[in-house]
C-alpha positions in Angstrom: 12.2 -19.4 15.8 9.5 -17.7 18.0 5.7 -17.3 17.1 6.0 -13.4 16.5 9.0 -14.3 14.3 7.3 -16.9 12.1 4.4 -14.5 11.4 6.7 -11.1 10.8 8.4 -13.8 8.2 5.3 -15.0 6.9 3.7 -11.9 6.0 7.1 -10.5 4.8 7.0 -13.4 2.2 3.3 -13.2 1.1 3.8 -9.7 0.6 6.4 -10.8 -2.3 3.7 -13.4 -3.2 1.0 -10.7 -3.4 3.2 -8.4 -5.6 4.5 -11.1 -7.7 1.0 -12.1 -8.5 -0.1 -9.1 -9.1 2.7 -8.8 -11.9 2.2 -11.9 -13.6 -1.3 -12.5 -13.2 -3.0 -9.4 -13.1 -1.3 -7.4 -15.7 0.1 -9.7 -17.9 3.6 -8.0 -18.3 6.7 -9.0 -17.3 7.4 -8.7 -13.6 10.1 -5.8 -14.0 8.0 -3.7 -17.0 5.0 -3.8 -14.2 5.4 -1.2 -11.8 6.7 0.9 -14.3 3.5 0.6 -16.8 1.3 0.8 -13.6 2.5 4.2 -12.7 2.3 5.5 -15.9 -0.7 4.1 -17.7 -3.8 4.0 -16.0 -5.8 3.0 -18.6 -4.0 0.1 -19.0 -4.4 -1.0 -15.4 -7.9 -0.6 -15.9 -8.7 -2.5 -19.3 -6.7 -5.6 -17.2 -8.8 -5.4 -14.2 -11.8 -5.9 -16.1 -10.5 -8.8 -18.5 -10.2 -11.0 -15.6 -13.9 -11.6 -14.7 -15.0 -12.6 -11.5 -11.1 -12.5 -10.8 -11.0 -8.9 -10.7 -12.3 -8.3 -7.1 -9.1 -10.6 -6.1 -6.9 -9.2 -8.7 -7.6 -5.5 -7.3 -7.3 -6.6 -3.5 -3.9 -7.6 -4.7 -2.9 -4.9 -6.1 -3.7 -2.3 -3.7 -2.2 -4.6 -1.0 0.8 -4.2 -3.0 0.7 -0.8 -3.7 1.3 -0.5 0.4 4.1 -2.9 0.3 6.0 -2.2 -2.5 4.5 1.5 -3.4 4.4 0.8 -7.2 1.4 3.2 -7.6 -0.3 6.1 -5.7 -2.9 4.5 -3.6 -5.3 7.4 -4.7 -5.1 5.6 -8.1 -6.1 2.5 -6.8 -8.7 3.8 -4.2 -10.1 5.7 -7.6 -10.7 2.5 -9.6 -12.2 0.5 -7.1 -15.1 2.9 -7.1 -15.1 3.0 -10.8 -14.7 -0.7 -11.3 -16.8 -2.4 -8.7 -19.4 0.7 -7.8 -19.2 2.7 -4.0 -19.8 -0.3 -1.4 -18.1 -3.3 -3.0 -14.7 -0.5 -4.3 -14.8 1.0 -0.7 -14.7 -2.9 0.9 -12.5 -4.2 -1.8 -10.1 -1.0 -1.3 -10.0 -1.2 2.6 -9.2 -5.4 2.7 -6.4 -4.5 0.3 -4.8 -2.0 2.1 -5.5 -3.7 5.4 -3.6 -7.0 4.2 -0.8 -4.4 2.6 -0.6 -2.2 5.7 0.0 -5.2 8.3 2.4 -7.0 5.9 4.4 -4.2 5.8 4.1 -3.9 10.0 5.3 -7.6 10.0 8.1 -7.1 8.1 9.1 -3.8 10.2 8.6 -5.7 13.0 11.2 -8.8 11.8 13.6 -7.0 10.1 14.3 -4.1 13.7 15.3 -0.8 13.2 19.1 -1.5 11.8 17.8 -2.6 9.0 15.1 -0.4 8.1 16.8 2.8 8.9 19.1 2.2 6.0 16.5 2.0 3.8 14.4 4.8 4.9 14.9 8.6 4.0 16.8 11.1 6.3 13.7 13.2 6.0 11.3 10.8 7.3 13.6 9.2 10.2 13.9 12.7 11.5 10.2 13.3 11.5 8.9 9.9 12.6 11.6 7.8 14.1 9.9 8.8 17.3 7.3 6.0 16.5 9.9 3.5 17.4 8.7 4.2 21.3 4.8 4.7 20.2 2.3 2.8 22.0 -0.8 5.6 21.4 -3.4 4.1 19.6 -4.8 7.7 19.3 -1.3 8.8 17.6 -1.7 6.0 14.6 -5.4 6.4 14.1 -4.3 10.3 13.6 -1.1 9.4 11.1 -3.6 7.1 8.8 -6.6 9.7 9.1 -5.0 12.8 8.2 -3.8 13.3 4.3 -0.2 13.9 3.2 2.0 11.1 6.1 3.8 8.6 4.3 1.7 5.6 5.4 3.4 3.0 3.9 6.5 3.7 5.0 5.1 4.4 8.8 3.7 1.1 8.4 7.1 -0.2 8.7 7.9 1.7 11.6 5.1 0.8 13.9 6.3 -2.6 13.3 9.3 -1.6 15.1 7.1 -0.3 18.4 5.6 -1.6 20.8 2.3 -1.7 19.7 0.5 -4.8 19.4 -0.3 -6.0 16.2 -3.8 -5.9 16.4 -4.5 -2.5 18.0 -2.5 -1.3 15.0 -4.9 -3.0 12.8 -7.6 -1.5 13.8 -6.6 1.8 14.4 -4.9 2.0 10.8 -7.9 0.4 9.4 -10.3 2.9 11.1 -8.1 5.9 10.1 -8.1 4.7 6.3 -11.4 4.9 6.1 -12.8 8.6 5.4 -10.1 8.8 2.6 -11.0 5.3 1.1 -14.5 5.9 0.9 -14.3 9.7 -0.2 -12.0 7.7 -3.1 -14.4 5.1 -4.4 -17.6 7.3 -3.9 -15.5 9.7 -6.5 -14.7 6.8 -8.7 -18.2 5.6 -9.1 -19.8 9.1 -9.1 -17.6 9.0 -12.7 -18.5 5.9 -13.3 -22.1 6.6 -13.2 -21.8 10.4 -15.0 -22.8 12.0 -11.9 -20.6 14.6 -12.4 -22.3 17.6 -10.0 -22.3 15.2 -7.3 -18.7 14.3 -8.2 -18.0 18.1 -8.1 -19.4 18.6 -4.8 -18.1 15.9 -3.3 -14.4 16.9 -4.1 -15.3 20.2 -3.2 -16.5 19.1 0.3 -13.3 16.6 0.8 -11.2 19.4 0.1 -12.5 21.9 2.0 -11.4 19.1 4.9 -8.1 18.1 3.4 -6.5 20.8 2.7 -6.3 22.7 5.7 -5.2 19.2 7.5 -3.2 18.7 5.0 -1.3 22.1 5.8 -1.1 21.9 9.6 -0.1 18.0 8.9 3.2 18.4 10.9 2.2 20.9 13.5 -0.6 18.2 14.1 1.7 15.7 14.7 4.3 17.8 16.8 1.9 18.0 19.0 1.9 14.4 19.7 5.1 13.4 19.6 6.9 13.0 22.8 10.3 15.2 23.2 13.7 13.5 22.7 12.0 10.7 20.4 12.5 11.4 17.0 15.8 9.2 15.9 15.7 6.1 14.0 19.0 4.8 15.7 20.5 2.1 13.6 
């Protein structure tokens, strides 16, 4: 077994680990009830957060690593209560180590498993738009994918696995891309926290001023980028 194979597996398995403990650990619930509790009642996740203690920090880097992985919640959620839990600077780093440890274990496993695998388990939808990123080696094209609201990231996270990018240049650029949204996400969650409401307003007023009209021209964006003749997923 080759070195890039070994890590791919290794970061494939301690993304199970990750979620597993998140499950057991962190909420307290059966492993199968979990996900199900987490998408649904967020109060919940919160009131278990803060019984842990000094655990929390790790509990919630767990959990929003596994929210890349295994998508059990939005990731807006999760960005949210990091601000509201842990104030702006310590939610925004918490938030960004999390989804940087979810984002490349979710690259590692794309990049083990090839694109065989994964396009059986990935949407029509999404192959047809961004099975092109099987040939991507544009660090400009992922930074844009992870900036701009709206792309499924974690599923795309899977996909760049299967390019030729290296796996550090995709850290970075991912990482740099998340991190607008992450911090616009925990400064919101501890404006609340903190009853700053009018800031909180203008804040989410200023964020979607940006969003939304990225959010709209999301695809024509990202037409503009892709290369003709490279958007299948072959399996």
């Amino acid at each position: 077994m080759n070195s890039s194979l070994r890590w791919a597996l290794g970061l494939g398995l301690a993304g199970l680990l990750l979620a597993f403990a998140v499950w057991r650990v962190a909420l307290g619930a059966p492993a199968w009830l979990a996900p199900l509790r987490l998408y649904t009642d967020h109060a919940f996740l919160h009131e278990r957060l803060r019984a842990l203690g000094w655990l929390a920090p790790a509990a919630f880097i767990l959990l929003q690593a596994a929210q890349v992985i295994i998508s059990p919640i939005p990731g807006e959620a999760t960005g949210f209560l990091g601000g509201y839990l842990f104030g702006l600077t310590l939610g925004f780093v918490y938030s960004m180590i999390g989804l940087a440890l979810g984002t490349m274990a979710a690259f590692g496993v794309g990049r083990w498993l090839g694109a065989s695998i994964v396009a059986r388990h990935v949407p029509a939808d999404v192959v047809k738009r961004f099975g092109f990123l099987l040939e991507a080696e544009g660090a400009i094209l992922a930074f844009v994918i992870y900036l701009i609201p709206g792309f499924p990231k974690d599923i795309v996270s899977y996909l760049f696995g299967m390019s030729p990018m290296p796996g550090w240049i995709f850290l970075v650029v991912s990482t740099l891309g998340r991190i607008p949204g992450t911090w616009v996400l925990s400064a919101q969650g501890a404006r609340t926290a903190t009853g700053q409401y009018v800031e909180l307003a203008l804040l989410t007023a200023l964020t979607a001023a940006v969003a939304i009209p990225l959010y709209y021209y999301r695809h024509a964006i990202l037409d503009r980028m892709r290369r003709p003749g490279k958007d299948r997923l072959s399996p």
